[in-house]
C-alpha positions as a Markdown table, in Angstrom:
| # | Residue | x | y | z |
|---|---|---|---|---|
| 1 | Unk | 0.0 | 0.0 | 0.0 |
| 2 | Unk | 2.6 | 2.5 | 0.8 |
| 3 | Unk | 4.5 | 1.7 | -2.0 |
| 4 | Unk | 2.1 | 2.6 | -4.6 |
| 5 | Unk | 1.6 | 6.0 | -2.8 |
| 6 | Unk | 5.3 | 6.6 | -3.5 |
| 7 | Unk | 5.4 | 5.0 | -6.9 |
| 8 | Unk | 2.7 | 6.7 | -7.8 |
| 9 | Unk | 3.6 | 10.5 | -7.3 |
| 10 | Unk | 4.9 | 9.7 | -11.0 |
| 11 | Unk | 1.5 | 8.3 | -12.3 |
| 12 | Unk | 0.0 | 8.0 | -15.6 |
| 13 | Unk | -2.7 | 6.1 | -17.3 |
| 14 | Unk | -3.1 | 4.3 | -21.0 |
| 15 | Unk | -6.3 | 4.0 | -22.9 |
| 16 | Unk | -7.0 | 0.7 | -24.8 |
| 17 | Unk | -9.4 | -1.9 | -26.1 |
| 18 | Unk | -11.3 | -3.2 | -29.0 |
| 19 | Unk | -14.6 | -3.5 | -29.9 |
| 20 | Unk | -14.8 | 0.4 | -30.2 |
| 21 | Unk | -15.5 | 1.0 | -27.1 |
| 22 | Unk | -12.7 | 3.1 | -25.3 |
| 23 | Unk | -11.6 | 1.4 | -21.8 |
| 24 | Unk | -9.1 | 2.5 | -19.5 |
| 25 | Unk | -6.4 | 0.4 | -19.6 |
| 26 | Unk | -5.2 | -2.3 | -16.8 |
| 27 | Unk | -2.7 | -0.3 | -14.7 |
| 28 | Unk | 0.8 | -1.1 | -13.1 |
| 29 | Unk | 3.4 | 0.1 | -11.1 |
| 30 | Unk | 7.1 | -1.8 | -10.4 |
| 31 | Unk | 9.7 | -0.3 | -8.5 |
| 32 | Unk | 12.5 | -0.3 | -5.8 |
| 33 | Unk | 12.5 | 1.2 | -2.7 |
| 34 | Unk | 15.4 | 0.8 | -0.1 |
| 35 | Unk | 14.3 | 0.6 | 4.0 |
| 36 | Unk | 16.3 | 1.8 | 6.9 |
| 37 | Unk | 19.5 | -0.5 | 7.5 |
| 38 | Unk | 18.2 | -3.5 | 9.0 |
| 39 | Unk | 13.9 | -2.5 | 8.9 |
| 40 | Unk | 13.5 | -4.4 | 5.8 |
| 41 | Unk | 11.2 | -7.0 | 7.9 |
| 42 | Unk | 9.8 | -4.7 | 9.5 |
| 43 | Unk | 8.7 | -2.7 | 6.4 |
| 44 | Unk | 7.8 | -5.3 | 4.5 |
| 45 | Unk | 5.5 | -6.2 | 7.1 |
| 46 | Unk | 3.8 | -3.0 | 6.9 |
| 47 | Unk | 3.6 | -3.0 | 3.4 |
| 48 | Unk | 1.8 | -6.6 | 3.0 |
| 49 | Unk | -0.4 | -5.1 | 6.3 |
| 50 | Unk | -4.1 | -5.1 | 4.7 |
| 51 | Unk | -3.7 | -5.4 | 1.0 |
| 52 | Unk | -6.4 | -7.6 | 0.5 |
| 53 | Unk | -9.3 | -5.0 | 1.2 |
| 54 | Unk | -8.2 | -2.5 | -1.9 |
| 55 | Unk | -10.9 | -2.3 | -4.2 |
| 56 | Unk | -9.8 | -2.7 | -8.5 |
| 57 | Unk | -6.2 | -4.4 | -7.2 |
| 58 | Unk | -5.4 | -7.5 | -8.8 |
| 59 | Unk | -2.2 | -8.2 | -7.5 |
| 60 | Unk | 0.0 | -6.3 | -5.4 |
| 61 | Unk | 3.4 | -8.4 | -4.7 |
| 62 | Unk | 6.2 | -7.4 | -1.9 |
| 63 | Unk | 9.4 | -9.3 | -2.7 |
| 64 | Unk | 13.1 | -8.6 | -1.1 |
| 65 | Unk | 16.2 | -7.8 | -3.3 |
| 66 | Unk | 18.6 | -10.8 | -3.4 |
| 67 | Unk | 21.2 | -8.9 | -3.6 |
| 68 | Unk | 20.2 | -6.1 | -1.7 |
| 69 | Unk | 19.6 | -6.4 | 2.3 |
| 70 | Unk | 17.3 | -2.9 | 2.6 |
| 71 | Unk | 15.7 | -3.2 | -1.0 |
| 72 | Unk | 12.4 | -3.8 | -1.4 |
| 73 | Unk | 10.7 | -4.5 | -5.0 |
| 74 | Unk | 6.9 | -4.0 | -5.6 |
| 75 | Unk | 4.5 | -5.1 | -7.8 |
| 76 | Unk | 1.0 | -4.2 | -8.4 |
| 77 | Unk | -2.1 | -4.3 | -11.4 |
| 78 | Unk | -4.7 | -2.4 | -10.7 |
| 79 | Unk | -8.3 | -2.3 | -12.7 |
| 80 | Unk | -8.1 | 1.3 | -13.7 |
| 81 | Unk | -5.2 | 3.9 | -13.0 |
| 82 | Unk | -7.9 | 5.3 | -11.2 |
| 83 | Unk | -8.9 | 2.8 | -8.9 |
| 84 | Unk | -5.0 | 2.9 | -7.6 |
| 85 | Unk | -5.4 | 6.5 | -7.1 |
| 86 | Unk | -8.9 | 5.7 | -5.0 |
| 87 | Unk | -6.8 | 3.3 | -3.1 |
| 88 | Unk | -4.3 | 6.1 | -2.0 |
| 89 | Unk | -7.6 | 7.6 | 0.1 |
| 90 | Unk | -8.5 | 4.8 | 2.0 |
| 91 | Unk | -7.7 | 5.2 | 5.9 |
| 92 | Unk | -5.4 | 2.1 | 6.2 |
| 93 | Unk | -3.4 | 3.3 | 3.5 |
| 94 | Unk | -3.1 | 6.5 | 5.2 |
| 95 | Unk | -1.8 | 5.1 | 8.6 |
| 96 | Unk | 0.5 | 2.9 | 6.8 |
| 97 | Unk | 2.1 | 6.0 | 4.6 |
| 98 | Unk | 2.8 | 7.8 | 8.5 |
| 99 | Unk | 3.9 | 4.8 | 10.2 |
| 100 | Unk | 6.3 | 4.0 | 7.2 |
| 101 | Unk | 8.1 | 6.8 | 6.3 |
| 102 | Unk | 10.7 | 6.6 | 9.0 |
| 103 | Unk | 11.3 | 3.4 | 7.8 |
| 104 | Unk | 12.7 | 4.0 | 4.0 |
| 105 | Unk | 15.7 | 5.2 | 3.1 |
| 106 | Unk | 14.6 | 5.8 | -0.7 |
| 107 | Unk | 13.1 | 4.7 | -3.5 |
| 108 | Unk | 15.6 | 3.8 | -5.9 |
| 109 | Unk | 13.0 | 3.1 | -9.2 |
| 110 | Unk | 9.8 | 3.1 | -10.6 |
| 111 | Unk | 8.0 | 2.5 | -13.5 |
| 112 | Unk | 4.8 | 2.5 | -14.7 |
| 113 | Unk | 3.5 | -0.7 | -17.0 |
| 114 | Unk | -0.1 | -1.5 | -19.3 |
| 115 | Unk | -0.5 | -5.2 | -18.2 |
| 116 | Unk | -1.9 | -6.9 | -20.8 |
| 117 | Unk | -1.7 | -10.6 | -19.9 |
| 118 | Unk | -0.7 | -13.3 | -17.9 |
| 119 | Unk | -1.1 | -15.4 | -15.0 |
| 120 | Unk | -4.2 | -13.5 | -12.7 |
| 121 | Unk | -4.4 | -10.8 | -15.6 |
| 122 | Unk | -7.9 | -10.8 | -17.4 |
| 123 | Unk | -6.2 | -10.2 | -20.9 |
């Protein structure tokens, strides 16, 4: 949840489909962020807090760096660009965004992705 806030900031939306009909595009976000030294478990456990009540999200995936002891990669599809930016409202997300922040470092990437198929993915 927090990490789309953050990945976010940089937004932007497609517009697809066939048929005719315009439809907003699926919506995704990828990107790095780096915790405090040694609050990666603790972040992360923030981060996967609540996820599953975030209406239009079809995956959202917290995964540690390898390589990296503080990095932190996240995944996420949403429905709609917008309902990512909904998400960003709700209350949870909220308290998760102030009880997280003194635990990154930075966020080292992001980008922004049209998921068009796959595993989960309606496509």
């Amino acid at each position: 949840m927090l990490a789309g806030i953050a990945l976010a900031m940089l937004g932007g939306a497609a517009i697809a489909k066939e048929s005719g009909a315009m439809e907003e595009a699926l919506y995704g976000l990828i990107g790095k962020m780096k915790a405090q030294p040694g609050k990666r478990a603790e972040l992360i456990a923030l981060l996967t807090q609540g996820t599953s009540d975030m209406p239009g999200c079809i995956a959202y995936i917290v995964a540690e760096d390898a390589k990296d002891e503080d990095g932190i990669w996240i995944s996420e599809v949403w429905r709609t660009r917008q309902h990512h930016a909904d998400s960003l409202k709700l209350p949870a997300v909220q308290e998760s965004i102030a009880k997280g922040r003194p635990l990154i470092a930075a966020f080292e990437s992001f980008v922004e992705t049209r998921p068009v198929g796959g595993v989960g993915i309606d496509g």
